[in-house]
C-alpha positions in Angstrom: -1.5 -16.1 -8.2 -0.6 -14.2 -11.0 -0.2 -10.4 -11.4 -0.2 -9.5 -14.5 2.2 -5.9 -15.1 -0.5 -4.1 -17.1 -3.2 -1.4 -17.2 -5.5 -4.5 -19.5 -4.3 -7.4 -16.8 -5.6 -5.0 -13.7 -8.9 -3.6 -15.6 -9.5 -7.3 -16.6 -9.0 -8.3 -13.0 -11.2 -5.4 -11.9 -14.2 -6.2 -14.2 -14.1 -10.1 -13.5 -14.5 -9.3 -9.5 -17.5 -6.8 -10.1 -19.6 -10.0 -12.0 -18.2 -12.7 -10.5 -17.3 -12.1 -7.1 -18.6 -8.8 -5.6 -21.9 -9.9 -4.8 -20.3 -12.6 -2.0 -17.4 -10.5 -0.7 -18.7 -8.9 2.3 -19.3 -12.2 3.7 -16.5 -14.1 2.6 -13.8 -11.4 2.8 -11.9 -12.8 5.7 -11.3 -16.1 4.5 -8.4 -17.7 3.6 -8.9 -20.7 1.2 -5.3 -20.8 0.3 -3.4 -19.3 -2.6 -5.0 -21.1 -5.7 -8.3 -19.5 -4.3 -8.7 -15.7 -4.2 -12.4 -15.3 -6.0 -13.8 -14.2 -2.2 -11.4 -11.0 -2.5 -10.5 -8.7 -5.3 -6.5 -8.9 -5.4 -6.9 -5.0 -7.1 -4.3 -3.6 -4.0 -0.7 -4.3 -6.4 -2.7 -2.3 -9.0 -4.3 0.6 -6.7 -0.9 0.7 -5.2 0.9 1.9 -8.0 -2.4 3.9 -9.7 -2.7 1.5 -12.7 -6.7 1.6 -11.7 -7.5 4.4 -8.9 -9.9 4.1 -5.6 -12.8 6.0 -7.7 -12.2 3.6 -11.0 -13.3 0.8 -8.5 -16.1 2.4 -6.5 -17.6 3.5 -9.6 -17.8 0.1 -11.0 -18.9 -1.5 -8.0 -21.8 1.5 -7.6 -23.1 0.6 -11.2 -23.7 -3.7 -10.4 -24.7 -2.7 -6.6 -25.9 0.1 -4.5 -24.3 1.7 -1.8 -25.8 -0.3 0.6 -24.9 -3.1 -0.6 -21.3 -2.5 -1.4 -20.5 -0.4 1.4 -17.9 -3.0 3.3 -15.9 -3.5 -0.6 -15.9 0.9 -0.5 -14.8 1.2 2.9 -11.9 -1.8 2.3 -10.5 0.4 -0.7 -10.9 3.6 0.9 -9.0 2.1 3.9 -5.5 3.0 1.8 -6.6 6.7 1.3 -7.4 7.2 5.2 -3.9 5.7 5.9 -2.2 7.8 3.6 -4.3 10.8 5.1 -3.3 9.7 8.8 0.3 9.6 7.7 0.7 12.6 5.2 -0.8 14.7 8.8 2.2 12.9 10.8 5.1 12.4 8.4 7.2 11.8 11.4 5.9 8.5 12.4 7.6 7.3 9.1 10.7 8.7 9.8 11.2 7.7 13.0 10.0 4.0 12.1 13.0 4.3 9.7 15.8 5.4 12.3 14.5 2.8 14.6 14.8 0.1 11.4 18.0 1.0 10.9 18.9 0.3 14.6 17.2 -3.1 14.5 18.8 -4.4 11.6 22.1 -4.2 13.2 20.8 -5.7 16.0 19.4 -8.6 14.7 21.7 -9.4 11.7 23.5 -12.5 13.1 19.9 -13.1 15.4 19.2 -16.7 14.6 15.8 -16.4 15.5 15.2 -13.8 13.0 16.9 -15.8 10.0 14.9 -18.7 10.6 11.8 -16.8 10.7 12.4 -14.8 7.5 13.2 -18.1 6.1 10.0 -19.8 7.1 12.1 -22.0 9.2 9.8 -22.1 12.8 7.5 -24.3 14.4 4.5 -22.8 13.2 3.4 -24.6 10.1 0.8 -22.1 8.7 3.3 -19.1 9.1 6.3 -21.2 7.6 4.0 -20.9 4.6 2.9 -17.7 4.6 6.5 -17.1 4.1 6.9 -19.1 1.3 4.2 -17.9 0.3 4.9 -14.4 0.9 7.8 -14.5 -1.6 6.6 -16.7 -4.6 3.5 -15.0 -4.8 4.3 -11.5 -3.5 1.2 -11.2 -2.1 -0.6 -12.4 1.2 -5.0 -12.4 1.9 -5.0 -9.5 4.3 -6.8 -11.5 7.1 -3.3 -13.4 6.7 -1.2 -10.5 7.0 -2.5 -9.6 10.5 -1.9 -13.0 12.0 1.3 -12.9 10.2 2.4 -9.7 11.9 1.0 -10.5 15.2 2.6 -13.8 15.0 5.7 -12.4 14.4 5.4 -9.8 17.5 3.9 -11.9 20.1 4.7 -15.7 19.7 8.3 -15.4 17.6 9.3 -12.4 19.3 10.3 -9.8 17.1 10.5 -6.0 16.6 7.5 -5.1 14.3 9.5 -2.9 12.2 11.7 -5.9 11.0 8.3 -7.2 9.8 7.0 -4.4 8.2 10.6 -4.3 6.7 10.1 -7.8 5.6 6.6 -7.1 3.9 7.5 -4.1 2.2 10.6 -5.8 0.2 8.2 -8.3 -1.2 5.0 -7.4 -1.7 3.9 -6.1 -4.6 0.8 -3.7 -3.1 3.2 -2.4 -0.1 2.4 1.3 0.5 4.4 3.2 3.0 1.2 4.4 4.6 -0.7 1.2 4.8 2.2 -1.0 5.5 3.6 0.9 8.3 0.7 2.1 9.9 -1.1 -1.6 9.8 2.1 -3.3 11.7 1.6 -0.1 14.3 -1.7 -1.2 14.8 -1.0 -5.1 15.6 1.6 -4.3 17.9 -0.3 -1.9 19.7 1.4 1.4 19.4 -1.1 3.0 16.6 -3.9 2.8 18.7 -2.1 3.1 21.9 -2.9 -0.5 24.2 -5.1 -1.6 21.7 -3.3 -4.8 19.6 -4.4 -7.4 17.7 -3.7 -11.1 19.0 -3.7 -14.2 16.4 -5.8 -17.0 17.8 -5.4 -20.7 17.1 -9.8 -21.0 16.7 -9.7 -17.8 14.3 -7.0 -19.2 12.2 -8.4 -22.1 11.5 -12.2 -20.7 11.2 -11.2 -18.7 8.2 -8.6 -21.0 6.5 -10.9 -24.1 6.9 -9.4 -25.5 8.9 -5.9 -26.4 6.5 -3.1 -26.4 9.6 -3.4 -28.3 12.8 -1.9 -27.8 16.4 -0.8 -23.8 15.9 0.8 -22.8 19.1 0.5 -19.4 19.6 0.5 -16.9 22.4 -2.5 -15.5 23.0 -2.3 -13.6 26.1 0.6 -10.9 25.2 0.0 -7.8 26.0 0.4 -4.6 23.9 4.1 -3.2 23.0 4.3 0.2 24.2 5.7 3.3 22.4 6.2 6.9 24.4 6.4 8.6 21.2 3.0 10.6 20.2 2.5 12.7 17.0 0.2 15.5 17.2 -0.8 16.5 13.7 1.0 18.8 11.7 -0.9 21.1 9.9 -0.3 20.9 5.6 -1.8 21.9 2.9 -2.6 20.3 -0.4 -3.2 22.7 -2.8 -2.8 22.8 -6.5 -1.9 25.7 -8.5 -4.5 27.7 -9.7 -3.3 27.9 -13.8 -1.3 24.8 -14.8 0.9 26.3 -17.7 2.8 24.1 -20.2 5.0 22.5 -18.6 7.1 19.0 -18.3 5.5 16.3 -15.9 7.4 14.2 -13.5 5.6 10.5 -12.2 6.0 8.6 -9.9 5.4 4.7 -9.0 2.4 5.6 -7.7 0.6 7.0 -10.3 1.5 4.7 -13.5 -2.4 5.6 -15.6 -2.2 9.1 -16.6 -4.8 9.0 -18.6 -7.3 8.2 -15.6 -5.5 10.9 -13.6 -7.3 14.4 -12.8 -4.9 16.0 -14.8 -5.1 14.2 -17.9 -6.4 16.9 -20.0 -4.1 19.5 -19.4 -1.1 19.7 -21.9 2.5 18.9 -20.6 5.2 19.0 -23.1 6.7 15.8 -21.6 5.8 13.2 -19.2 9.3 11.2 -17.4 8.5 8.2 -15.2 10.2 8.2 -12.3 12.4 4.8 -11.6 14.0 4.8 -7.8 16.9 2.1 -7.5 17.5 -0.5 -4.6 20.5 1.7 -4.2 18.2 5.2 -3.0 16.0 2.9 -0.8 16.1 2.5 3.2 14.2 -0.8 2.4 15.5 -2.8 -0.3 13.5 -4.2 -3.1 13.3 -8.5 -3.9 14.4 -8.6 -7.5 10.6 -9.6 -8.3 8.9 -6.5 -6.9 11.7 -4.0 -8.9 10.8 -6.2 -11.8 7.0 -5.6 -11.1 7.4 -1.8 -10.7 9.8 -1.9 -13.8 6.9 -3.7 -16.1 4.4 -1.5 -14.9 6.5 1.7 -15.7 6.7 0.4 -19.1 3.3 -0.2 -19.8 2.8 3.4 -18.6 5.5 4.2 -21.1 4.1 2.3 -24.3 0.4 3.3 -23.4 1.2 6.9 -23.7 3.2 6.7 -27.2 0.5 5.2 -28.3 -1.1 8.3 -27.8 1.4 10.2 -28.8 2.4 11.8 -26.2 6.2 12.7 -25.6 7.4 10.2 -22.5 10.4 9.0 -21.3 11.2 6.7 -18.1 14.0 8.0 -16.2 16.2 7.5 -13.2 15.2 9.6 -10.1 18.8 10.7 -9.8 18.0 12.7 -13.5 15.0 15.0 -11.8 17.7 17.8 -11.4 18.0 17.9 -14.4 14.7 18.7 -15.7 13.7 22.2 -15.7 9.9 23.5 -15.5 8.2 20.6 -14.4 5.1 20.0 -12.0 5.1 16.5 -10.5 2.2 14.5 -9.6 2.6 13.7 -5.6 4.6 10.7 -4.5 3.4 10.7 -0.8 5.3 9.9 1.7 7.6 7.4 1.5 11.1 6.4 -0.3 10.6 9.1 -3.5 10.0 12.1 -1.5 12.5 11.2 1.2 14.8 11.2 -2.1 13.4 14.5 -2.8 13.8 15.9 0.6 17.3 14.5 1.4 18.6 16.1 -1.8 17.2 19.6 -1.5 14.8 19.1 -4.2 11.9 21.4 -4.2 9.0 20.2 -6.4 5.5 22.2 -7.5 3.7 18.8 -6.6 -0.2 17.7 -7.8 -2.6 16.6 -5.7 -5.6 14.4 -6.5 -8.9 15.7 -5.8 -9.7 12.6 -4.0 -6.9 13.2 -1.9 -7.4 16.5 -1.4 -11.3 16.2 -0.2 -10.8 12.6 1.8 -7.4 13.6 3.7 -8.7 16.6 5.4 -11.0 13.8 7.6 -7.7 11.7 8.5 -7.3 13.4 11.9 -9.1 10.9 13.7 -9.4 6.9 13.8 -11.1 5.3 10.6 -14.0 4.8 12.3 -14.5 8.3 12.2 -13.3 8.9 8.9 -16.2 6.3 7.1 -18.6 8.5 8.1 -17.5 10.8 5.7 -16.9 8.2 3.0 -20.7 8.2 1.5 -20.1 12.2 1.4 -16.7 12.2 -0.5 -18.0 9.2 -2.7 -20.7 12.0 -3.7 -19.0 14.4 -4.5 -17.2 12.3 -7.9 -20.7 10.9 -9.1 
């Protein structure tokens, strides 16, 4: 499992999944064959994450080897990450509550012994021991795995699922605020209120072929509970009407200008925006800041070599910088950053966000109805 930190490494990987490996992945999506096998899934998430290749780069490849039809379960897996960010940009409070409650936890459990072990992949449970390990090598875990990971984690070891989603988000290389967050929610049983998802000794070893033996799990817990609701919040996401020359600030989440909706308009300089271990609630493994760095990089050289003015620059610089638009972070660790130091930003919207977010006020299942529709509307 290698991710390579380039825009050629994740078009490469993109265009090897569409001929090799689309054609199977609706029915071999959910299995596990272990890390040195991952041709039954696409592994595009580290790069979609940080918009090295966007949502519409893939669908549109995938719509021109298969119909709709055909590919619908591979569209509605990458459109998943838009309706999370949706769900959470309409209820920004969910994240930061789940930080204040973090904060909390970590004191609680930094001498727990329970909880070092099981960050250290030192329990009884053999496949989750190595979903650890391989959590951190590889920075990366088959999202089938990730759900009997986190439900693992709540109902047979015990813990708070916000020390998980802590635990996910300082390693992986595709962790997204909205995603990450909102998908540990959902396990434990407080996204979808008394609806959670239990980890099953026959499902586990159905989709990993059966590779660990004797996985002793409980499998009658019942749902955490949360009293906290979030009624939506109503936002806009509007983009001015003129964009006049001005700088452009962004961020580790959109690292391809050139396949952004704004890449024809003239900026007089673009700065990357780099955000330190030091300005995050949730703090970075060395290999994931390294990740982000190389990435920001290849951002950096791809647009000198268009000539185009570019400099990569500490988020603690942005005050300095006058007339600027910025391309929007979401939420998450840059625009708390923003917000906690009173700095007001003109921000950019995608169009993609802008048409598919508006559909976010209800469950997913709701919101793939509109998916065919949205997809449309980019053809």
């Amino acid at each position: 499992m290698i991710f390579g930190a380039s825009r050629a490494k994740a078009v490469d990987q993109l265009n090897n999944f569409i001929e090799q490996n689309l054609t199977d992945y609706s029915k071999l999506r959910n299995f596990d064959f272990g890390s040195d096998n991952r041709s039954n899934i696409s592994c595009l998430s580290p790069y979609i994450t940080h918009g090295i290749i966007n949502e519409l780069e893939v669908i549109n490849k995938s719509l021109k080897k298969f119909s709709f039809v055909k590919n619908e379960k591979f569209i509605q897996e990458v459109m998943w990450r838009v309706y999370w960010k949706g769900w959470l940009e309409l209820r920004p409070n969910v994240w930061s509550d789940y930080l204040i409650e973090l904060d909390k936890l970590r004191d609680e459990f930094k001498n727990d012994q329970n909880y070092l072990n099981v960050i250290e992949g030192r329990t009884n449970i053999e496949c989750f021991n190595q979903w650890v390990n391989e959590l951190k090598e590889n920075n990366y875990l088959h999202n089938h795995t990730r759900m009997w990971f986190a439900s693992i984690w709540i109902f047979t070891l015990e813990l708070p699922w916000q020390l998980g989603a802590e635990f996910f988000m300082q390693h992986l290389y595709d962790g997204d605020t909205a995603s990450n967050t909102l998908g540990w929610r959902w396990v434990a049983g407080v996204q979808t209120q008394g609806k959670h998802y239990l980890a099953s000794e026959w499902n586990i070893n159905k989709f990993t072929n059966n590779r660990f033996q004797n996985i002793k799990l409980n499998e009658n817990a019942s749902p955490k509970i949360s009293n906290k609701s979030y009624p939506l919040i109503k936002r806009n996401f509007n983009n001015p009407q003129n964009l006049e020359e001005k700088n452009l600030l962004i961020f580790e989440n959109n690292l391809s200008f050139e396949i952004t909706d704004f890449q024809e308009n003239n900026f007089k300089k673009i700065y990357i925006i780099s955000n330190k271990n030091e300005n995050r609630s949730i703090k970075l493994s060395e290999k994931l800041v390294k990740f982000k760095s190389l990435l920001m990089k290849d951002q950096e050289q791809r647009l000198k070599d268009k000539s185009i003015d570019c400099e990569v620059i500490d988020i603690s610089e942005v005050k300095n910088i006058e007339n600027y638009y910025s391309l929007y972070p979401a939420v998450g660790e840059n625009l708390d950053y923003l917000n906690s130091n009173n700095i007001k930003m003109v921000f950019l919207y995608r169009n993609l966000d802008q048409l598919s977010w508006q559909y976010c006020n209800k469950g997913f299942f709701n919101f793939k109805n509109y998916i065919p529709k949205i997809i449309s509307s980019f053809k």
